[in-house]
C-alpha positions in Angstrom: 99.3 73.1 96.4 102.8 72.6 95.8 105.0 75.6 95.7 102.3 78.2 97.0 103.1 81.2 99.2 100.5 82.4 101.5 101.4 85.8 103.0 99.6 89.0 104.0 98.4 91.8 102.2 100.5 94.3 102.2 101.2 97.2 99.3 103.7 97.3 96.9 105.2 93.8 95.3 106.3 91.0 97.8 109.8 89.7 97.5 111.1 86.2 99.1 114.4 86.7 100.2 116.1 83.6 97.8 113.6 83.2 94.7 112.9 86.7 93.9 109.3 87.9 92.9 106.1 85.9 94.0 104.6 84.7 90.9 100.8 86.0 91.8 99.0 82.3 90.2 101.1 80.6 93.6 99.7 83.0 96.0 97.0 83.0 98.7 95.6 86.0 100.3 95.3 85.5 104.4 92.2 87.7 105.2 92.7 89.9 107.8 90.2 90.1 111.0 88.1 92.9 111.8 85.6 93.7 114.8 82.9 96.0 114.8 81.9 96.7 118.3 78.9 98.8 118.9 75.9 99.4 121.3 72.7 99.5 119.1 72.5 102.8 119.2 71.2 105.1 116.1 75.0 106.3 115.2 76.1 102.5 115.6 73.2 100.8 113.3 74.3 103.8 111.0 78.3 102.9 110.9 77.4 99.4 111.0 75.4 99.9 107.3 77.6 102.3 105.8 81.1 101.1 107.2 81.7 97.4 108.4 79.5 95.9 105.5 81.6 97.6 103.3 84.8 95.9 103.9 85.9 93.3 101.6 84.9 90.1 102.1 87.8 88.4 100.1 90.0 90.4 102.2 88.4 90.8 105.9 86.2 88.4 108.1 84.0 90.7 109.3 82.6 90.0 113.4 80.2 92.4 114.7 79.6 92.7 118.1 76.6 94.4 119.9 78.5 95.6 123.8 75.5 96.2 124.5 73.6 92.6 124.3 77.1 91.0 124.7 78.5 92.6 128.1 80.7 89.8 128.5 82.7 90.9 125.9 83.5 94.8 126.9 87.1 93.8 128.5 88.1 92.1 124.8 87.0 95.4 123.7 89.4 97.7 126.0 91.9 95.3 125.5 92.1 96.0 122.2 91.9 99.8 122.5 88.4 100.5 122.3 87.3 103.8 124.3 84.0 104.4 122.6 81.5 103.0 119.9 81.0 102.2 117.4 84.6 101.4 116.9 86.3 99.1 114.2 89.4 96.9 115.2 91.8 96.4 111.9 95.1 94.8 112.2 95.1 95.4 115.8 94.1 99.4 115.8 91.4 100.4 117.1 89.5 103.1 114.7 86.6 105.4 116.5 83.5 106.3 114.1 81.8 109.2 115.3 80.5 109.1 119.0 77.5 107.0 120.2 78.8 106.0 123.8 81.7 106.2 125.7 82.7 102.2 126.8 82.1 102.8 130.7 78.7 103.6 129.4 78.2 99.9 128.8 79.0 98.6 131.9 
């Protein structure tokens, strides 16, 4: 598509720095990534309902990922600032819902 500007979503009107305002018919929407890490437990399954299938699809690819099933993946998890679940990881901060477990919990 010739003459399309893909950027992301960000509030307030987008401005290129030679051509002024973006018309929005040229413009493509990057979704954003967001993890849901959790352990199974009651107050996970709970967030996981009310929170992470509420996100946006046209906006967010949603991953969910059970720490507890998938051990292998707890360091990705810390990594990315997670100290307890369930947590959700949006634009690289990690947001704690509530308190099922603690992440040494896990191991």
């Amino acid at each position: 598509m010739r003459g399309t500007v893909a950027y992301w979503v960000t509030s307030g009107l987008a401005r290129l720095p030679d051509s002024g305002r973006i018309n929005p018919s040229q413009v493509i929407l990057m979704k954003s990534k967001a993890v849901f890490y959790h352990a199974g437990c009651p107050v996970c399954v709970a967030a996981e309902r009310n929170l992470a299938v509420a996100l946006d699809p046209a906006r967010f690819d949603v991953e969910i990922v059970h720490l507890g099933e998938n051990k292998s993946r707890l360091r990705e998890a810390e990594t990315a600032g997670v100290k307890s679940v369930p947590a959700l990881v949006l634009g690289g901060a990690a947001y704690h819902i509530n308190f099922g477990a603690g992440i040494d919990a896990l191991r």
